[in-house]
C-alpha positions as CSV (number, residue, x, y, z in Angstrom):
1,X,85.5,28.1,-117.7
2,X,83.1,29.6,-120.1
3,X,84.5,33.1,-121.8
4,X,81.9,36.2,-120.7
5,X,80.3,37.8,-123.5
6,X,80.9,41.7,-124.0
7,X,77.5,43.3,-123.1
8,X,76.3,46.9,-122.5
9,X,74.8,47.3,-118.4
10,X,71.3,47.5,-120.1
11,X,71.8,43.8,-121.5
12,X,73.3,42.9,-118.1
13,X,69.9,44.1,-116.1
14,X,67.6,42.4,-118.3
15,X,69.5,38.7,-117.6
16,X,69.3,39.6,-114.2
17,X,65.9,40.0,-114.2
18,X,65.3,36.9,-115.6
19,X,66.3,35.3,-112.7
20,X,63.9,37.5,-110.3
21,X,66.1,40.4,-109.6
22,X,64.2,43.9,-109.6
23,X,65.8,47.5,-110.4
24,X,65.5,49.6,-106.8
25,X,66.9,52.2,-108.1
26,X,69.4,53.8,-110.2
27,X,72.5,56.3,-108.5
28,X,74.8,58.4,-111.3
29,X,75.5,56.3,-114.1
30,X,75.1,52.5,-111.9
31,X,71.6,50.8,-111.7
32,X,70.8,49.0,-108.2
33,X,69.1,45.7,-108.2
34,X,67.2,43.7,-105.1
35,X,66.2,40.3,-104.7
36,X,63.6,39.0,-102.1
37,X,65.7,36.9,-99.9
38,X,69.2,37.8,-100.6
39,X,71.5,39.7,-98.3
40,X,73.5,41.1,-101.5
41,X,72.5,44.0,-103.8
42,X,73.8,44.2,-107.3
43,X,75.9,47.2,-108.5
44,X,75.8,47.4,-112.2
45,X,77.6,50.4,-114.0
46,X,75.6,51.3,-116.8
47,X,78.0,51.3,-119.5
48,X,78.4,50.4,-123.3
49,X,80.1,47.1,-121.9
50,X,80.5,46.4,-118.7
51,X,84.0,44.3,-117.7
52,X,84.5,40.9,-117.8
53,X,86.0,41.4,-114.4
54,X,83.5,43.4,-113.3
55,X,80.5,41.0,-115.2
56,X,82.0,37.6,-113.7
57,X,82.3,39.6,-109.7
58,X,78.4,40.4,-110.3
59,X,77.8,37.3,-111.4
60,X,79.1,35.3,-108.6
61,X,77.5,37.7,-105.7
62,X,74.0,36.6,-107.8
63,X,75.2,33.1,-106.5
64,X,75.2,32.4,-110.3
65,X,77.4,30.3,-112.4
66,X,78.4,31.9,-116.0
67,X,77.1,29.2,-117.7
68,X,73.6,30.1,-116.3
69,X,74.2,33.5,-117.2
70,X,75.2,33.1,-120.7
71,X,72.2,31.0,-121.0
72,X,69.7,33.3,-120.1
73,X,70.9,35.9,-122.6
């Protein structure tokens, strides 16, 4: 299993993007994210670093591996 990087929620959205995600809107201090076609909407806390637990959970409702994650930062 490849070990999650410690990154700020800013750092998070922008890999996200990358693989076609868009900001909808932003509530408090977490940033909401849509994708055409998916029935899931990302939750990410805007944070100096977000938690691993937290990172990998967000990661797998993407229907992403952390591998492809890590290589699109």
């Amino acid at each position: 299993m490849s070990s999650l990087p410690a990154i700020s929620g800013g750092e998070v959205v922008r890999v996200f993007q990358k693989f076609g995600w868009n900001v909808a809107r932003q509530s408090g201090s977490h940033i909401i994210m849509t994708k055409e076609g998916e029935i899931a909407s990302l939750s990410i806390p805007n944070h100096r670093q977000v938690a691993k637990g937290t990172l990998r959970s967000l990661i797998r409702s993407a229907n992403m591996t952390v591998g492809e994650f890590i290589g699109a930062k």
